[in-house]
N, C-alpha and C positions, 0 to 999 in steps of 0.2 A: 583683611583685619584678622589678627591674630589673637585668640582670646586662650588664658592659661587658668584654667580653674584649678584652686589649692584647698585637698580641705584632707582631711588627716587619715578618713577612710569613705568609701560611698558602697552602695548598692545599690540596685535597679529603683529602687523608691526610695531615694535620697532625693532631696528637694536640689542638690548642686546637678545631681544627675539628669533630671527631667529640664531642667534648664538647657544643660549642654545638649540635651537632645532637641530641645526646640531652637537652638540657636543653630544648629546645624543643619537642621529641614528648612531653615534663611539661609544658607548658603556662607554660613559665618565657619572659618578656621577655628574650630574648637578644642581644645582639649583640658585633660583631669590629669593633677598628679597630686598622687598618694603617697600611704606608707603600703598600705591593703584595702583589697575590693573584693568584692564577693558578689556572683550574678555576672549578668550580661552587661556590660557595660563599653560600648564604644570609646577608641581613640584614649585611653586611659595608658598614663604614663607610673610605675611604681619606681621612686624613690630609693635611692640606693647611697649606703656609708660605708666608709673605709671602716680597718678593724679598729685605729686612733679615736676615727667619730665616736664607734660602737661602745668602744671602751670609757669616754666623755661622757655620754649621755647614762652610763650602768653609775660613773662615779658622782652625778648630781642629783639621778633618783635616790641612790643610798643619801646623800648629803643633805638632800630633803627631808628623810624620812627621819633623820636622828635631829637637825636643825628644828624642823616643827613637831618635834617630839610633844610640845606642850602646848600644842596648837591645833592637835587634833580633827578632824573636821568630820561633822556627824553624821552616820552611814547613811549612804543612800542619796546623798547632798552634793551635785554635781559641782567638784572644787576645782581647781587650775591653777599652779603655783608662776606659768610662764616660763620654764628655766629651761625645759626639754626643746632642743630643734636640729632639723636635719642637713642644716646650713644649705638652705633653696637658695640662695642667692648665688653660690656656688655652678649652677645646673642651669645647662646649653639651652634646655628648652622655656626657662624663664628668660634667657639672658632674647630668646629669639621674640618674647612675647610682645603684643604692643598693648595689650592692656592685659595687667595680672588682677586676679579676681579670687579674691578671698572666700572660705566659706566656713567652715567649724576645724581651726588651726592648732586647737592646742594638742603637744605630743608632735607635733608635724614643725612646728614654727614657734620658736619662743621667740619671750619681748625682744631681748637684743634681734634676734633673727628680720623681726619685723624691721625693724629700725634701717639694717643690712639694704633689704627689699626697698623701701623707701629713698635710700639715695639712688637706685638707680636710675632714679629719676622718669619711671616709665610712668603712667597711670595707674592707681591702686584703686581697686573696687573692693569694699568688703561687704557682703551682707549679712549682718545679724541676723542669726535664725538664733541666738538667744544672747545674755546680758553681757556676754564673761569681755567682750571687745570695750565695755568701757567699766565694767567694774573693778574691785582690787583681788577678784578671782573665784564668785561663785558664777553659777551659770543661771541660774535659778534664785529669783531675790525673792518669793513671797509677800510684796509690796511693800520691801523696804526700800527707801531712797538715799542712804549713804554717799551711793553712787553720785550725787548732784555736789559733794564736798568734798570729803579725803576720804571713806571708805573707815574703816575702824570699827569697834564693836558688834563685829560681824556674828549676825545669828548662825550662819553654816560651823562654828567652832564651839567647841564643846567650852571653853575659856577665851573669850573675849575682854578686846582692851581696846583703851582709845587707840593706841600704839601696836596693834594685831597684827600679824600677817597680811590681813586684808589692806591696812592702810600702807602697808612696806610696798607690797606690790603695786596699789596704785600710784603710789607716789614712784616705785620705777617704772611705770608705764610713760607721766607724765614727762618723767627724766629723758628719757631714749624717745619719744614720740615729739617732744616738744617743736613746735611749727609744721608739724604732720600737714600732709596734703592728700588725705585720704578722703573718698566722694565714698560714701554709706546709702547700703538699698535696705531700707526697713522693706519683712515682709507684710509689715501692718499699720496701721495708724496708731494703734500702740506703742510699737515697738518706735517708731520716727519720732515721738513726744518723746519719747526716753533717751535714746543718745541726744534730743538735742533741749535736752534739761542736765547734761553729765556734764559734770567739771571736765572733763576729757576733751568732749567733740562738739558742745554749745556753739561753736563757729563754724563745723565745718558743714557741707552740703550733704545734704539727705534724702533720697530718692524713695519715694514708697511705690515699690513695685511688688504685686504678693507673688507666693509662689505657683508654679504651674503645674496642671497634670495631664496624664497622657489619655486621654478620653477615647482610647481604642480601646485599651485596657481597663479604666473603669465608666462603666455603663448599668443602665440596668438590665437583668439577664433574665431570659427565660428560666423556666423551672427545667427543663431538661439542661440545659447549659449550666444551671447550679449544680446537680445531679451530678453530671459528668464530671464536673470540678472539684467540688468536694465528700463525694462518693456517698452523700446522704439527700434524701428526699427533703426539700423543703416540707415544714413541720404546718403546715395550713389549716391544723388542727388548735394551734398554740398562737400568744402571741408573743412572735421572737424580739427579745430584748437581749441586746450588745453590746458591752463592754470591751475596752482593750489599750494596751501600752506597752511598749518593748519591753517594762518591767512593771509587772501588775502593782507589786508592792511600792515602785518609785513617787515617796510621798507628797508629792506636787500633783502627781496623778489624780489623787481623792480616792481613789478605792475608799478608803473609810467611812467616806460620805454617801456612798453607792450602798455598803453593807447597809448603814444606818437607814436610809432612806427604804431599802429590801423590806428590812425587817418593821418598819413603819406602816408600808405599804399591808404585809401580810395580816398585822396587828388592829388594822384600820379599815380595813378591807378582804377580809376574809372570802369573798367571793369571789375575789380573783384571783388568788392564788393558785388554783388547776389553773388559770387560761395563760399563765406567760411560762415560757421556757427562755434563763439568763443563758448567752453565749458567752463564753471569756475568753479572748483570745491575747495570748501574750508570755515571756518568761516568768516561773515564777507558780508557786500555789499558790489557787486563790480560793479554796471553799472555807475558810477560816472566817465564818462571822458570817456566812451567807444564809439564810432560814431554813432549814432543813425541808421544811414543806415545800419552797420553791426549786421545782426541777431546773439543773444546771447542766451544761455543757462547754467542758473546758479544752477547749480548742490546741491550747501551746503555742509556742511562736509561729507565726508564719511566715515567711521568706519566699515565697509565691504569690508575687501578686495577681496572676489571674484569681487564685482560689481566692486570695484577700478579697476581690471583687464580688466575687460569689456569695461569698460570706456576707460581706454587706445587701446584699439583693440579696437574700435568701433573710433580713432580717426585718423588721417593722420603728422599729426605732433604733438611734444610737443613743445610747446614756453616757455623757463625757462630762467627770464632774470637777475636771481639773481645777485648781484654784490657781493656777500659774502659768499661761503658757503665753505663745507669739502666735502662729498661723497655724494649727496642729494640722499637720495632712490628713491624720484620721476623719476628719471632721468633712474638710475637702472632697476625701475619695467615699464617705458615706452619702454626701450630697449628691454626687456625680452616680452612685446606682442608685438614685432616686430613695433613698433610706432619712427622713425627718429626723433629726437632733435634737436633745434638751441638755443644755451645757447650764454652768456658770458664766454669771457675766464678770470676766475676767480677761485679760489682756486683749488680744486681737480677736478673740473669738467669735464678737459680734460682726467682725468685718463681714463675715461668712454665715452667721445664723441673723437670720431676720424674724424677731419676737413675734408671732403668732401668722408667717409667711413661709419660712420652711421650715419651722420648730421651735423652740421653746427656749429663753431666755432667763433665768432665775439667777436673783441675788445671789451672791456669792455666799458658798457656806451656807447658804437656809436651805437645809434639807426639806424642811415642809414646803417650801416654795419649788424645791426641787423635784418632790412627788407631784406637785400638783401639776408639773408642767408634765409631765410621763402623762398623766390623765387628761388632761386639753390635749395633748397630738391625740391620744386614742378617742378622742370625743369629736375631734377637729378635722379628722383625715378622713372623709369618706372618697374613695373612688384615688384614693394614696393624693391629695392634690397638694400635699404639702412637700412630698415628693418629688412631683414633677414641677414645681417651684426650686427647690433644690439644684434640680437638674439643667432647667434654665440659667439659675444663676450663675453654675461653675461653666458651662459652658459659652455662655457670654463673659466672663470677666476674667476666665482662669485660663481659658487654653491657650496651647503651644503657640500659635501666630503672636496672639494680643501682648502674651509675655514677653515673646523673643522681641517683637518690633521696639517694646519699652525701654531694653535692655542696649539693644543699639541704638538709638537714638544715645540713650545715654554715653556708650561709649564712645560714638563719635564725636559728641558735645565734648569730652573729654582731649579726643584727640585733634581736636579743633582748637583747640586751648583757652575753652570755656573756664571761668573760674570754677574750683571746688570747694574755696573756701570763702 
């Protein structure tokens, strides 16, 4: 069995990538094509245009950018207009594939593109790790539902209309995709309620399989293996609180809500403020709003995930105050070195935190519900057992075997010529 994973770039902590690596420790023909990759990344194929293509794809980003001149779309707001692709259908090693497997396409594969892929008639898997596969082009909906109708008055645009951008594209998605036979792997329970409430894929079949992690790599670690990692003594003095996102400031994130709640905590509780030291890890300044009295430690990106490990074992809590997301890895590989969360309850995230089992569970957006749960893990954790709850859970339901077997099964059902719709 031939499996061709497609996603526009990966890294060693890509959710496409930790798959392809568990599928290959089953003995499955795997491979990744990209545009770019960065990191160690096995059996990975890059993507290659004539100077014609190169020159096509320079004349529809300009086309774009003057076409939705009045359509704006507001910074920080992960958008996708569909129009960019690298004509994969074209490429020997899709043509050899026997099931081709989607993952985050845009820039790599536009809607025509898909359409292309689709007569080939092979098997298409796509998995949502977020909205843009059935919306009219954000990635990130903030719990709006358009998505279930035509799309239109799209909040990602600075000037919205019934008649937006967002509605043009969904309505060309529906154009090029119409009687699609696409089988979809939510990584969440979330996210499977959602393509199959879309105007788009209500019929078609949906697979809730989460994502996987490499549990060699994230563990809990000694204090000398933090040490060695990230070249600083765990702080056993402090209690380390965590933060982090590829882009601190990416407003789906909540930083906002992290300051607020800081600065609540300091104002309400003055006696704790010596005992936590905030880590930040991620692109991006983030000391803008954080209480001066609370000592901070700003990490920057990290792109090593052993020291990402570290870091998480080297902390006492994760503080994740996103209001938007699907299965966040951070969350995942915080659980796996034993490090308790207090999220938002918000998309998938409860798949993975269990309210008052391995952390803390708060309304979405209540910051006072938010401090309080930072205060139940530190009142709740003695001897870390919320921790090693955490730790249990990812490695019962997240690792490489359990994942990879799910994923073949599926494939074969597909190449068995199970229905997918």
């Amino acid at each position: 069995m031939r499996v061709v994973h497609v996603s526009t770039t990966v890294s060693e902590a890509s959710a496409n990538t930790r798959l392809h690596r568990a599928l290959m420790q089953e003995g499955i023909d795997s491979r990744i094509m990209v545009i770019a990759y960065k990191g160690d990344v096995p059996r990975v194929d890059t993507a290659s245009l004539n100077v014609l293509d190169k020159c096509c794809i320079k004349i529809r980003k300009s086309f774009n950018s003057m076409f939705h001149l009045n359509e704006l779309v507001l910074p920080k707001h992960p958008f996708s207009f569909g129009t960019i692709g690298w004509h994969l259908y074209r490429n020997s090693i899709l043509k050899s594939a026997d099931i081709i497997h989607l993952h985050w396409i845009c820039n790599i594969m536009s809607i025509n593109d898909i359409q292309k892929i689709l007569a080939m008639g092979k098997p298409v898997v796509w998995t949502c790790h977020d909205s843009w596969a059935f919306t009219g082009g954000c990635h990130v909906r903030y719990g709006c539902n358009h998505f279930e109708n035509a799309c239109g008055m799209c909040r990602m645009l600075e000037k919205p209309s019934n008649k937006d951008v967002s509605y043009r594209v969904l309505r060309e998605k529906r154009k090029r995709w119409k009687g699609n036979k696409i089988t979809f792997v939510a990584p969440s329970t979330w996210m499977g309620e959602c393509i199959s409430e879309s105007a788009l894929f209500c019929r078609n079949r949906v697979e809730i399989i989460p994502n996987t992690i490499d549990l060699a790599v994230y563990h809990p670690m000694t204090d000398a293996e933090i040490e060695a990692l990230t070249g600083e003594k765990k702080r056993k003095d402090k209690i380390n609180l965590l933060f982090g996102a590829n882009d601190i400031k990416t407003p789906y994130k909540g930083f906002e809500y992290l300051v607020e709640m800081l600065n609540k905590l300091v104002m309400l509780h003055p006696d704790y403020k010596d005992k936590f030291v905030l880590h930040i890890v991620g692109a991006g300044s983030a000391v803008e709003g954080i209480p001066e009295a609370l000592e901070s430690v700003y990490w920057g990106y990290i792109s090593d995930t052993k020291k990402m490990a570290a870091i998480y074992s080297q902390s006492d809590v994760l503080l994740y105050p996103s209001v938007d997301d699907n299965l966040p890895g951070m969350i995942m590989e915080s659980l796996a070195c034993a490090t308790p969360v207090v999220a938002f309850n918000t998309g998938g995230i409860s798949d993975m935190v269990q309210h008052h089992y391995n952390g803390y569970i708060a309304e979405q957006k209540n910051v006072d519900d938010f401090l309080q749960g930072l205060l139940w893990v530190l009142n709740h954790n003695e001897n870390n057992i919320l921790g090693e709850h955490g730790v249990q859970k990812v490695r019962t339901e997240y690792g490489y075997q359990a994942i990879a077997e799910k994923h073949i099964e599926l494939y074969r059902s597909l190449l068995n010529g199970e229905k997918n719709v």
